[in-house]
C-alpha positions in Angstrom: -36.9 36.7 -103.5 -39.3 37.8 -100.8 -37.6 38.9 -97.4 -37.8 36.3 -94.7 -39.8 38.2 -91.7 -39.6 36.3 -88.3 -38.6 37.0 -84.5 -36.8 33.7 -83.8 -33.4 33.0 -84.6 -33.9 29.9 -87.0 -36.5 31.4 -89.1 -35.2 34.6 -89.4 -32.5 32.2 -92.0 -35.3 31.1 -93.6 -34.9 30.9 -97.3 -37.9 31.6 -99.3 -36.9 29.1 -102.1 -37.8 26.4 -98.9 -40.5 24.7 -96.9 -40.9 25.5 -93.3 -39.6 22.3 -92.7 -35.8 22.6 -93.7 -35.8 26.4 -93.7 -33.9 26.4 -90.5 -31.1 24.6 -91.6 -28.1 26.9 -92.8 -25.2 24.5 -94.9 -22.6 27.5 -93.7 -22.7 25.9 -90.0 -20.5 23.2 -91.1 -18.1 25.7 -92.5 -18.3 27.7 -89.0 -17.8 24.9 -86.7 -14.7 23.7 -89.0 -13.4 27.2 -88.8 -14.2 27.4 -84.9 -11.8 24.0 -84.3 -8.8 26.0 -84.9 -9.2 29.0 -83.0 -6.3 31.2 -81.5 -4.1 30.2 -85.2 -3.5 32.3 -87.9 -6.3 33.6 -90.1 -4.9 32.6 -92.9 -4.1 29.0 -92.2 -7.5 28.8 -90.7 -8.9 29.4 -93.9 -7.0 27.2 -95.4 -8.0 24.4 -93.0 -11.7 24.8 -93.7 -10.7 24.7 -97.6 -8.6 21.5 -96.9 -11.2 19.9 -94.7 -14.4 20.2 -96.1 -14.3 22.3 -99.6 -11.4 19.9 -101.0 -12.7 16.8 -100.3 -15.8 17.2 -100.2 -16.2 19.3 -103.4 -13.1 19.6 -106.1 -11.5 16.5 -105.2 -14.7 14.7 -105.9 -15.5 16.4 -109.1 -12.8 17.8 -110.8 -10.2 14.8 -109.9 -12.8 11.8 -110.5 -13.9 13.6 -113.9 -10.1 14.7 -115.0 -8.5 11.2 -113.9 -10.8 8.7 -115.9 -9.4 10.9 -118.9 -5.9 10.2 -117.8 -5.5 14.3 -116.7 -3.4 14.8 -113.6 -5.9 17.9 -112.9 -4.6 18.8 -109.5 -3.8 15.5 -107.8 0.0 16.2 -108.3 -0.5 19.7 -105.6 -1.5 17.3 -103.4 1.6 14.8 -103.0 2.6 15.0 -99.3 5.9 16.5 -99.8 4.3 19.7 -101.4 1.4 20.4 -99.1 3.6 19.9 -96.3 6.1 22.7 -97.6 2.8 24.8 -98.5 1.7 24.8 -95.3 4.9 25.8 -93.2 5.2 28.5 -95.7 5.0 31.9 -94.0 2.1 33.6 -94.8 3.9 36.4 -96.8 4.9 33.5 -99.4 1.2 32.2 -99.6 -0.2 35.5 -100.3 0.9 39.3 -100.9 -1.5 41.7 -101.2 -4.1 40.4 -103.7 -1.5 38.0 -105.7 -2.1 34.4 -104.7 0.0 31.3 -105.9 3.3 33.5 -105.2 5.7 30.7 -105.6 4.0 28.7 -107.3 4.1 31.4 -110.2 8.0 32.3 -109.7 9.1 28.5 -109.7 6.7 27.7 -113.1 8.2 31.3 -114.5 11.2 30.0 -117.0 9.0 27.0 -118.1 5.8 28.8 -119.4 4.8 31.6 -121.0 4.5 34.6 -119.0 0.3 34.8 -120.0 0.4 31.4 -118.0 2.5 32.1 -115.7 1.0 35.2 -114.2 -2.3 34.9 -115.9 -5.5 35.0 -114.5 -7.2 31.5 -112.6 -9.9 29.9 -114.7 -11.9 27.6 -113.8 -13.5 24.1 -115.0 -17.0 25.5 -115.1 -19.6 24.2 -117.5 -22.1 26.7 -119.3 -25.3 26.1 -116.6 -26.2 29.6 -117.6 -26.4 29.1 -121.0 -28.1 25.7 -121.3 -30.6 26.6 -118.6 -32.0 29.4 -120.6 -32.0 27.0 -123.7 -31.7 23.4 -124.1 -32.1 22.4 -120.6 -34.8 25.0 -119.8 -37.6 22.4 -120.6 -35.9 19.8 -118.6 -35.4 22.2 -115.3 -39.3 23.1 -116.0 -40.1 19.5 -115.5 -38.2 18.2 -112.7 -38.9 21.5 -111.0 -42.7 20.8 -111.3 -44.9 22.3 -108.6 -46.4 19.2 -108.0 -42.8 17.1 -108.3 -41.8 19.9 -105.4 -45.1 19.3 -103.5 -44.4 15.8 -103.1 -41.1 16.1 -101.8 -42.0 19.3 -99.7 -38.3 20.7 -99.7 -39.2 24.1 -101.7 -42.2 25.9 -102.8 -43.1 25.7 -105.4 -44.2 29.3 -106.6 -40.3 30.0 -105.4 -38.4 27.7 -107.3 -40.5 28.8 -110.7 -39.8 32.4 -110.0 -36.1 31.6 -109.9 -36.8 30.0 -113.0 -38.2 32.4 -114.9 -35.9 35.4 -113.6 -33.1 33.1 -114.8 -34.5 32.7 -118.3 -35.2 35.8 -118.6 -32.1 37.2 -118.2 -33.0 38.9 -115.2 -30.0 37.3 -113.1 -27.7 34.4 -113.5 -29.6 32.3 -111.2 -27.5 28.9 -112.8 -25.8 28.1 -109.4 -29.5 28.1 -107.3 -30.9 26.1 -110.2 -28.4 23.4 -110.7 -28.5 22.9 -107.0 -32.4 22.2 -107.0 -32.0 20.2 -109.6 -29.4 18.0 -108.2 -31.2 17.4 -104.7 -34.6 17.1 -106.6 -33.4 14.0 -108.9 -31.1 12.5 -106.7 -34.2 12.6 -104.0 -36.5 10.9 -106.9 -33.7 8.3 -107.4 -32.2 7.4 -104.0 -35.3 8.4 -101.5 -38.4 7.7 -103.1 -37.7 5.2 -105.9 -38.2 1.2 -104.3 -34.4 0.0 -104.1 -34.2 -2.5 -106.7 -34.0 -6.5 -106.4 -30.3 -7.6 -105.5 -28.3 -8.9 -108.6 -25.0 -10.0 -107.6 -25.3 -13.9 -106.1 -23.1 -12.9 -102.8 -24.5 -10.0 -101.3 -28.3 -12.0 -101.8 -26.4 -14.8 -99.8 -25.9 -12.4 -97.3 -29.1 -10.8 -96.7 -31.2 -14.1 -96.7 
């Protein structure tokens, strides 16, 4: 990407995937005045507040749960049950963490009822192959909604950017799949929710209420 050259203090954020007009904004300010409520505590815990705040709720709870749950799969909503959080978070912060080893307890108190590979193996994730279908299936489909003149009419992102990340991606270059999948979100839900004509009402009781 090219280097962002400026003297003020909002441009010199300015991403070059962006139009002048939103390149000031920075999404990490949320996770800075969250983490700036609970100055003077622990580190630790304030870490932990900004997860519980804004990256839980906001993010896994809203993926992971919703897609887990309407397949019956208790994902991670049993962690969550009052009684355990509240005994997470009075934990001292040797029993949340020692050294690089995370999930202390957790691990000891699952120990005699799974295999030790499970028990102290590695965390994975619920990620989807972005990389992979991005530089094959989906490639044509990015190439498309990503269109210069789809970006143009928006005026979020340049254009010339957003192709370069592209093309870097499919070539290998990087694993530019997180950046992509991003555009590609904002770009159709901006087609669908901003510039598409809200459709006629349908259901008889909310038409009663508007007329």
């Amino acid at each position: 990407m090219r280097a962002a050259t400026s003297s003020s203090a909002a441009t010199t954020r300015t991403s070059p995937t962006c139009s002048p007009s939103v390149s000031a904004f920075d999404p990490v300010d949320l996770l800075r005045e969250r983490f700036a409520e609970t100055e003077g505590a622990d580190l630790l815990a304030r870490l932990q507040d900004v997860d519980l705040g804004i990256y839980l709720v906001d993010d896994l709870l809203v993926k992971t749960d919703r897609a887990s749950m309407a397949h019956s799969l208790e994902a991670r909503v049993p962690f969550l049950d009052t009684v355990v959080t509240n005994l997470a978070l009075m934990l001292p912060t040797r029993h949340r963490v020692s050294g690089l080893r995370k999930k202390v307890l957790l691990r000891k108190a699952v120990a005699p009822l799974l295999p030790e590979q499970i028990a102290k193996g590695r965390k994975r994730g619920f990620s989807i192959p972005a990389a992979a279908w991005l530089r094959g299936e989906l490639e044509p489909f990015a190439r498309e909604t990503l269109s210069s003149a789809t970006l143009r009419r928006q005026g979020f992102f340049r254009p010339q950017a957003v192709t370069s990340l592209i093309d870097r991606h499919v070539a290998g270059k990087e694993d530019l799949s997180r950046q992509l999948w991003g555009l590609l979100t904002f770009t159709l839900w901006h087609e669908r929710h901003v510039e598409r004509e809200p459709g006629p009402l349908r259901e008889p009781r909310l038409e009663a209420l508007v007329h």
